[in-house]
C-alpha positions in Angstrom: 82.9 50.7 -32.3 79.4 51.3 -33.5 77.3 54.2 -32.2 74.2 52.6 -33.1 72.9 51.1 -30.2 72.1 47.0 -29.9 68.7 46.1 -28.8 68.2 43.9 -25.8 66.6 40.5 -25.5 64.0 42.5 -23.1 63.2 45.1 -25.6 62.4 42.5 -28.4 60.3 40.3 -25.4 57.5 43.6 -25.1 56.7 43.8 -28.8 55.7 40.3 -28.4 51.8 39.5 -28.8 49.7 38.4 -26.3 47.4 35.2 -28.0 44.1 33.9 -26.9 44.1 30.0 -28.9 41.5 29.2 -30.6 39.1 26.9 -28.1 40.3 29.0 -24.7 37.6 31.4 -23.6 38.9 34.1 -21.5 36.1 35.8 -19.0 37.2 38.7 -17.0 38.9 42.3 -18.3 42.1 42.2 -20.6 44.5 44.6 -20.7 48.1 44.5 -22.6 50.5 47.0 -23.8 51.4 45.5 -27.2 49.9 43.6 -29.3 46.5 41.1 -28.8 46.4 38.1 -31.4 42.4 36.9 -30.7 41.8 33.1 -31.8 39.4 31.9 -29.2 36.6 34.0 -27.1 36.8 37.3 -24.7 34.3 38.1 -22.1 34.6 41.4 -20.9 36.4 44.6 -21.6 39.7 45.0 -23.3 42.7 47.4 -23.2 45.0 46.8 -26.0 47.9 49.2 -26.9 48.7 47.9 -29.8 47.1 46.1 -32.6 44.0 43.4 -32.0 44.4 41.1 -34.7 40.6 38.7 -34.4 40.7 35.2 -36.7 37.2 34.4 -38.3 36.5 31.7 -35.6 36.8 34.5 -32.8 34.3 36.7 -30.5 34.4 39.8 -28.3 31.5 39.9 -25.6 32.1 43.6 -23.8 33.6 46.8 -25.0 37.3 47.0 -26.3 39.7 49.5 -27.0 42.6 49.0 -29.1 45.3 51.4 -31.1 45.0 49.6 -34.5 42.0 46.8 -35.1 42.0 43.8 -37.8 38.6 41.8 -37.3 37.7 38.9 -39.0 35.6 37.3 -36.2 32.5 38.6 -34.4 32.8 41.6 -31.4 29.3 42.0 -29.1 29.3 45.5 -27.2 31.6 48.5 -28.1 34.6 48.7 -30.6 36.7 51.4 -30.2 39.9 52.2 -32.6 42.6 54.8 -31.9 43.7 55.0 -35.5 42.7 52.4 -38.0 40.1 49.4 -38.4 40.2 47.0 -41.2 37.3 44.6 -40.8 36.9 41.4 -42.8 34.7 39.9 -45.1 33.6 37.3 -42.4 33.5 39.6 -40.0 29.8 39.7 -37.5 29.9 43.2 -35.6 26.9 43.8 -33.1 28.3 46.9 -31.3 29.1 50.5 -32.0 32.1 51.1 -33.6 34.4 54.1 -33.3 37.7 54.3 -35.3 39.6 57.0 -36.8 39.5 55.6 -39.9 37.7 51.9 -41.4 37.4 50.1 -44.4 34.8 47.3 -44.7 35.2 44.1 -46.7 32.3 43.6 -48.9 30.4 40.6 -47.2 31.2 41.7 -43.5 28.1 42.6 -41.1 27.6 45.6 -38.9 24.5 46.3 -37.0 25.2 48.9 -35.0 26.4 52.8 -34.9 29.6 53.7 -36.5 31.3 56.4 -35.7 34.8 57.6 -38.0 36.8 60.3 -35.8 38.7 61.5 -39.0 35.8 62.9 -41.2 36.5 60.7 -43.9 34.3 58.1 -45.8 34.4 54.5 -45.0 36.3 52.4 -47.8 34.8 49.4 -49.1 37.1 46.8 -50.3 36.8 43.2 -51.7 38.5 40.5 -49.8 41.2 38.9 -51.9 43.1 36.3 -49.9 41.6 33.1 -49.4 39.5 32.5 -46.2 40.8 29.6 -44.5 38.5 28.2 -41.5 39.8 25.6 -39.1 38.7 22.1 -39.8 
């Protein structure tokens, strides 16, 4: 017999993302323990314990905070990353962002104060997948 323990249907389940489809708009506070895949809009403020993954065709209206941050849509308020923030070539940010670390495809807008916790330099970077937008 094995000692290495088996993992549970239940266990598997919680690293699960949470998805907001593209066309839903969601108005009200969001909070989730894992992962937050954003493909439609937010209104309010967020609590994400994982990663927030945003698709081009996405928006943020209100403050969120989330352990890891991928943002290729637009965010309105208050961004504010645990660790670290990769934000997109068609990204639109209109809020201060916070992060421990960020790196900025060339093309991406940010109005707004940026703040990096670590000390280090923001990394530019030039997007080199394809940008696909939904048609």
């Amino acid at each position: 017999m094995s000692d290495t323990p088996r993992r549970r249907l239940l266990d598997e389940i919680g690293s699960a993302p949470t998805f907001v489809a593209a066309g839903c708009v969601l108005t009200g506070d969001l909070e989730t323990n894992g992962p937050l895949v954003v493909c439609g809009t937010v209104r309010g403020d967020g609590r994400i314990g994982g990663a927030l993954r945003m698709s081009a065709e996405s928006a943020w209206i209100g403050e969120v905070h989330a352990r890891h941050g991928i943002i290729a849509g637009q965010v309105t308020g208050r961004l504010v990353i645990a660790e670290k923030l990769e934000i997109g070539a068609t990204a639109v940010i209109r809020a201060d962002v916070v992060a421990r670390s960020i790196a900025v495809a060339k093309g991406a807008i940010i109005e707004g104060e940026v703040t990096i916790t670590s000390g280090e330099s923001m990394i530019e970077f030039e997007e080199k997948r394809a940008i696909r937008h939904a048609g």
